[in-house]
C-alpha positions, 0 to 999 in steps of 0.5 A: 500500500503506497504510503503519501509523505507531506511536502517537502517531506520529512528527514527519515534519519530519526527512524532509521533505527527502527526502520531496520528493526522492522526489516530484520524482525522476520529472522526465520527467514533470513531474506526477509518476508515475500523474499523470491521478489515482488509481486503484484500489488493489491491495486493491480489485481482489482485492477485485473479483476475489473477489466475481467469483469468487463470483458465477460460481462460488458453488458452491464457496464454502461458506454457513455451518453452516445451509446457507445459499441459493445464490441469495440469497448470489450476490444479495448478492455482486452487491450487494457488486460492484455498489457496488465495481466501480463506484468502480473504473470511475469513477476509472479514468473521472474520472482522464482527465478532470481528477481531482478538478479536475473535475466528477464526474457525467459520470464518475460516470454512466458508470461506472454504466452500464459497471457495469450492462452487464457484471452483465447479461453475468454469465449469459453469462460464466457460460455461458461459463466452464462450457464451459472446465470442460468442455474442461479435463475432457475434456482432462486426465485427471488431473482428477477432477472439475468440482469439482477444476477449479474449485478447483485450475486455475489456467488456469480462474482466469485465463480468469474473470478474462479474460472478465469483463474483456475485456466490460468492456473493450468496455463501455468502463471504461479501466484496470480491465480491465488491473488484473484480468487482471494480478492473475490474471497475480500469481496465476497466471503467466498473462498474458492480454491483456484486449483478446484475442479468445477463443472458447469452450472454452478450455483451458489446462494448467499455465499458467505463463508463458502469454502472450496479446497485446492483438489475438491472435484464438483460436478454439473448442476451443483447448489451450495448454500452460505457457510458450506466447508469442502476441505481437507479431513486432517490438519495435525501434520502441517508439513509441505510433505503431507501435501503430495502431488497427485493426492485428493485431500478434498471431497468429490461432489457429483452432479446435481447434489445441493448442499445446505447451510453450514455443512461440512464435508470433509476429506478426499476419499469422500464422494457425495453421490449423484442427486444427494441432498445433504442437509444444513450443519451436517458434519461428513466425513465419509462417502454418501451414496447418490440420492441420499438425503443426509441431515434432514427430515423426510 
């Protein structure tokens, strides 16, 4: 966050002292905090998640008193996020590779190409995104219409922000993704993993406190309510080897399961079958065969 000094500015001398106090306070890591490199700003990424918005849904944003041209506006937006999206892949690129010790071409050359992938996926995301208006249409009749949703969800907003950065994520750009869905996780409450595998018309009503792991695999034709956890099942070893690649820790939720407020489902060998119902505050840990009702009154 840029810090603004008065003018004329003041001597920094007097907290000199303290100032490398503060910097050598970090002395696990003998680098200091974020020590790969620097990465893209907070400002940067709202401004990534802005023109990403605007290119997938131009339609509700206005053009000027004259009318404007929807194609040629989105044209322009693409321009604008082209030039951004790629400085923000770079760093997340270069600060592995020695930050600015070493030679950026290589980085720099990447992070064109993952830039370029995902704006040839952007028809696709958009395509996809129309299928999640229509669930949420479909599933909640205190909407009035497509134009409401796309407004006012907050679930729609943060399952944009999951599919553009989960193609990103498998371009290969490193951190952004992450960077993207926990700006919509600032904005929204809803954590979203980047990394999670998601199908077509998903919904998610209310949202608040929605939390999506890293290897959770959901199918089409999903309903999550407010306060669902998707997570892993144990927490005890918190090191980097419990975490190999490859291995599920995160549920599976197949086609058309609506799961209620507050439920919890855990661990990666849990599969929550076909057209179950799993019922508010329900506490999961094992594998729900399809049609189930789980939790609830019949």
């Amino acid at each position: 966050m840029a810090t603004h000094r008065r003018a004329g500015g003041s001597k920094p001398e007097p907290h000199a002292a303290l100032a490398a106090r503060i910097l050598s306070a970090a002395g696990g890591l003998p680098a200091g905090l974020a020590s790969e490199g620097p990465l893209p700003s907070r400002q940067d990424v709202r401004t990534l998640v802005e023109e990403l918005l605007e290119i997938l849904f131009p339609e509700s944003h206005r053009l000027g008193t004259d009318g404007g041209n929807l194609r040629d506006h989105v044209a322009t937006t693409i321009g604008l996020l082209a030039e951004h999206l790629e400085s923000a892949i770079f760093l997340g690129l270069h600060r592995l590779c020695g930050g600015k010790k070493a030679p950026a071409d290589r980085c720099r050359r990447r992070a064109r190409a993952i830039t370029q992938r995902l704006l040839a996926a952007l028809p696709a995301v958009r395509a996809e995104l129309a299928k999640d208006v229509l669930a949420a249409f479909e599933s909640d009749p205190a909407a009035s219409g497509v134009d409401e949703i796309v407004a006012c969800y907050p679930g729609l907003y943060a399952i944009a922000i999951y599919r553009v950065a989960h193609r990103l994520l498998a371009a290969g750009a490193p951190v952004v993704p992450r960077m993207l869905t926990e700006y919509a996780h600032s904005r929204t409450g809803i954590d979203i993993h980047p990394g999670a595998t998601i199908g077509a018309w998903f919904f998610i009503d209310h949202g608040t406190g929605i939390v999506v792991g890293e290897t959770c695999r959901i199918g089409d034709r999903v309903r999550i309510y407010q306060g669902v956890t998707l997570g892993a099942l144990s927490v005890r070893d918190r090191s980097r080897t419990d975490k190999p690649a490859g291995r599920q820790r995160h549920p599976t939720i197949e086609d058309e399961v609506t799961i209620y407020a507050n439920a919890t489902i855990l661990g990666g060998n849990t599969v929550i079958g076909r057209g179950a119902v799993v019922g508010g505050n329900a506490w999961i840990t094992y594998s729900v065969p399809p049609g189930t009702r789980v939790g609830i009154g019949t």
